[in-house]
C-alpha positions in Angstrom: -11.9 -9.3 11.4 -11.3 -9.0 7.7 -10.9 -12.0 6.1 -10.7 -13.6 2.5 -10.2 -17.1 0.8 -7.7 -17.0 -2.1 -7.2 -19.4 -4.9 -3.2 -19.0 -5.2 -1.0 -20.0 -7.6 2.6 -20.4 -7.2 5.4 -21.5 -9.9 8.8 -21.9 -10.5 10.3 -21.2 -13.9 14.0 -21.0 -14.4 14.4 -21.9 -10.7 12.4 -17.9 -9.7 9.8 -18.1 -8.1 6.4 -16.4 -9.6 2.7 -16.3 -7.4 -0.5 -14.7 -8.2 -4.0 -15.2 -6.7 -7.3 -14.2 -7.0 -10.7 -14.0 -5.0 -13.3 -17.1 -6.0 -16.8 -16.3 -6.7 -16.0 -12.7 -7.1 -13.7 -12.6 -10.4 -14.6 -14.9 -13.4 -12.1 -16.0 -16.0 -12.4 -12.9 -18.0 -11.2 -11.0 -15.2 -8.4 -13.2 -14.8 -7.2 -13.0 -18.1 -7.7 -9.2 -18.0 -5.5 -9.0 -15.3 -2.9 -11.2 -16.7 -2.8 -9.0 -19.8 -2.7 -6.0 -17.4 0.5 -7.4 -15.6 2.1 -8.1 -19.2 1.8 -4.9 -20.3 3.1 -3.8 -17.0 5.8 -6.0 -17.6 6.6 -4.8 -21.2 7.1 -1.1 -20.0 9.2 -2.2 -17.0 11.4 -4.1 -19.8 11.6 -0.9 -21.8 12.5 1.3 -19.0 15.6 -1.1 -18.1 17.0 -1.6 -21.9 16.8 1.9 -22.0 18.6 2.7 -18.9 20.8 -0.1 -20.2 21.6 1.6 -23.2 22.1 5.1 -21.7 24.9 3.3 -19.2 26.8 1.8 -22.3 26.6 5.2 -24.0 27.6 7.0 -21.3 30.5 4.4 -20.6 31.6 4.5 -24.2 31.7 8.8 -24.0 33.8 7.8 -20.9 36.2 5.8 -22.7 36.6 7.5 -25.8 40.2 9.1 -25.9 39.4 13.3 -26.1 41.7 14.2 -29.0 43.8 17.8 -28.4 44.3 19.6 -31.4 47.8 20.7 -31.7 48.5 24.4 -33.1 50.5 24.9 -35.5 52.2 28.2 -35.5 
């Protein structure tokens, strides 16, 4: 059997819930850093992809809304 020892970290921040853990002995604090940095930048493109698809919902909600405006002939 496969097993491991963790050093785990949990938090709560704004009443959520965060965790993240890491193998002692086999990652220094360099590593750790690394991989927070890692997740952040992670982070920063999931942010991006969801105020973009944000913004494309209120555009397309606005082109939804917008009276379409028949031009009348006059003959």
């Amino acid at each position: 059997m496969n097993q491991k020892i963790l050093c785990h970290f949990e938090m709560l921040v704004n009443e959520k819930y965060f965790e993240f853990n890491f193998q002692p002995g086999i990652t220094n604090f360099e590593d750790i850093y690394a991989a927070l940095e890692a997740f952040k930048k992670e982070i920063d493109v999931l942010q991006e992809r969801a105020l973009e698809a944000d913004r494309k919902a209120k555009e397309e909600a606005a082109a939804n809304e917008s009276p379409v405006v028949e031009a009348e002939v006059m003959a």
